[in-house]
N, C-alpha and C positions, 0 to 999 in steps of 0.2 A: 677329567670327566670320562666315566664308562663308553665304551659305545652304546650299550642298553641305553643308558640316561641323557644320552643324545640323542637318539631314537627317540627316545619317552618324549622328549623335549620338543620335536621338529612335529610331533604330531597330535601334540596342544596347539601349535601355533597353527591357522587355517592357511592350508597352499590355495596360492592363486590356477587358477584352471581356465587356461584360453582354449578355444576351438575356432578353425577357421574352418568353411567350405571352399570348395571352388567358385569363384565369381563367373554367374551363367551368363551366357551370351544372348543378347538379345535381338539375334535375328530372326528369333520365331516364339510361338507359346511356349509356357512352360509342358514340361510333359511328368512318366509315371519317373524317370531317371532324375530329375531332378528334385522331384517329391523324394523319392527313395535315400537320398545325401542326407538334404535336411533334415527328415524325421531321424535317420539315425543318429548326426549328430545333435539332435534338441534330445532325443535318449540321454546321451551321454553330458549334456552340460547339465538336465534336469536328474540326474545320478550322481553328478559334484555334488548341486546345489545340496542334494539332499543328503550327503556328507558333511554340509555344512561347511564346503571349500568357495570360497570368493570363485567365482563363474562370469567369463566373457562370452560369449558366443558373435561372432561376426559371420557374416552373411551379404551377399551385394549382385551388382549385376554388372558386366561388362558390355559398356554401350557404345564401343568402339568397334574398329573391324572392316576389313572389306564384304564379310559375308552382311556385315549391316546395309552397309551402303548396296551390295547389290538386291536387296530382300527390298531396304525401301523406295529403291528402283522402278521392281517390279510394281509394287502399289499404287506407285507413282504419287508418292510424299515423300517430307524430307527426312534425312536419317534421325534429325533430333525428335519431330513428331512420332517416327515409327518407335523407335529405343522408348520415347515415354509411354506407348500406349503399350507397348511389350512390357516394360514395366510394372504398369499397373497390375497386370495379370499377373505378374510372379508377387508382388504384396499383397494382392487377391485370395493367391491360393497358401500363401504362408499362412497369413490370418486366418482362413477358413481352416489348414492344419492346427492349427494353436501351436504355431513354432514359436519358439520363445527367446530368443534373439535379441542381444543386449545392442547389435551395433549393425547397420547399415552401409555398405560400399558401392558406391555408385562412380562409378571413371568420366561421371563428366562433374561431378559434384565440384563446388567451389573448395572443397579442403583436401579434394583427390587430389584435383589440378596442382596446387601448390607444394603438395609434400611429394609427388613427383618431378617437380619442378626444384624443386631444393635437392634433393638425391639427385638429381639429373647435373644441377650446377655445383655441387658440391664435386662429382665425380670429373666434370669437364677441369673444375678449377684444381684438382687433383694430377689431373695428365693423363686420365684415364679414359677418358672418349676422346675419339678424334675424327675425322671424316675422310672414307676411303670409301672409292666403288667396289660393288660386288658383282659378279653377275651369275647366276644358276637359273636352276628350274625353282617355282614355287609354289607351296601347294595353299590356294586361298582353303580349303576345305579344313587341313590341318594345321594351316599358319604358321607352315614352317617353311624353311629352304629346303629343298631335296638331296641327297647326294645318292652318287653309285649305290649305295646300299641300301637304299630302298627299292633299288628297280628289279622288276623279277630275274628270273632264270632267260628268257629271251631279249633281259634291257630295257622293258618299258615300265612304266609308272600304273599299279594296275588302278580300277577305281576307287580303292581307300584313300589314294594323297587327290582324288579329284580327275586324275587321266581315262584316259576309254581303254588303255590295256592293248587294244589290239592294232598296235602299232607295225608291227609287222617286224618288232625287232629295231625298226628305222631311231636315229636319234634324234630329240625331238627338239628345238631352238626356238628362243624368243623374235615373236618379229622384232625389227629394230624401233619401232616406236613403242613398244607396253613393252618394259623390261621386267616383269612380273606378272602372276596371277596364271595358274595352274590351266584354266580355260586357255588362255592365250596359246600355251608352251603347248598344248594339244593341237588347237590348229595350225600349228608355226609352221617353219619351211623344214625339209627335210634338210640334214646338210652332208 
């Protein structure tokens, strides 16, 4: 067979077209950034469709998190009431966009749970997770661990990982009881 008449071939048959977003956090409203994601990608899976290519679109919210737990904190409810009523308002304002969205992801959902839980034992029963301590700076803001190369030109963490910046150059350490959470490592002891 030609390469033309394989060509010709692959493009009778309909490709399948997935599109994911980033799963939003829900430790606050939705905002215009969040809006801005989904409408471009509902653009683009309603541009398959209408190629007449098989079209997924998923879409979800991440209900997990320390910025959760310190948001529903502040409210003073619990994280799983806060995350549902943040919820609502991001399938609020989907619907009111007419995003058109074949699949839903929710991290506390019962079929989230599980198929991370199966990737999780799968990997453990593999030899491939194991448990060892860590210990660094963290940034709850970015949700990452920190290293040297994020700290500025004078050594400190400025306010994008979560820090005040004006550390004075001083290196900054976890108290010994909260061995995380970027809050902390700002007020820590100097050493």
């Amino acid at each position: 067979m030609t390469l033309l008449a394989k060509r010709q071939e692959r493009s009778i048959v309909p490709r399948m077209y997935y599109i994911t977003t980033a799963i939003d956090y829900t430790n606050g409203p939705p905002h215009i950034g969040h809006a801005y994601e989904k409408v471009l990608a509902d653009v683009l899976a309603r541009w398959h469709r209408m190629k007449g290519e098989e079209v997924y679109f998923l879409t979800g919210v991440d209900q997990h998190g320390q910025k959760v737990q310190q948001t529903a904190e502040k409210l003073g409810i619990t994280p799983q009431e806060h995350v549902n009523n943040i919820t609502e308002q991001f399938l609020a304002l989907w619907n009111r966009l007419g995003i058109s969205n074949d699949g839903w992801a929710s991290t506390t959902d019962p079929r989230h749970k599980a198929c991370v839980q199966k990737i999780l034992t799968d990997l453990k029963d593999k030899g491939q997770l194991y448990k060892k301590s860590y210990k660094g700076f963290y940034s709850v803001r970015q949700e990452q661990f920190l290293t040297d190369k994020e700290r500025d030109a004078e050594g400190n963490f400025g306010p994008e990982w979560g820090g005040s910046g004006g550390t004075g150059g001083r290196k900054l350490v976890f108290p010994p009881d909260r061995p995380c959470g970027m809050d902390e490592a700002v007020r820590g002891k100097e050493q």
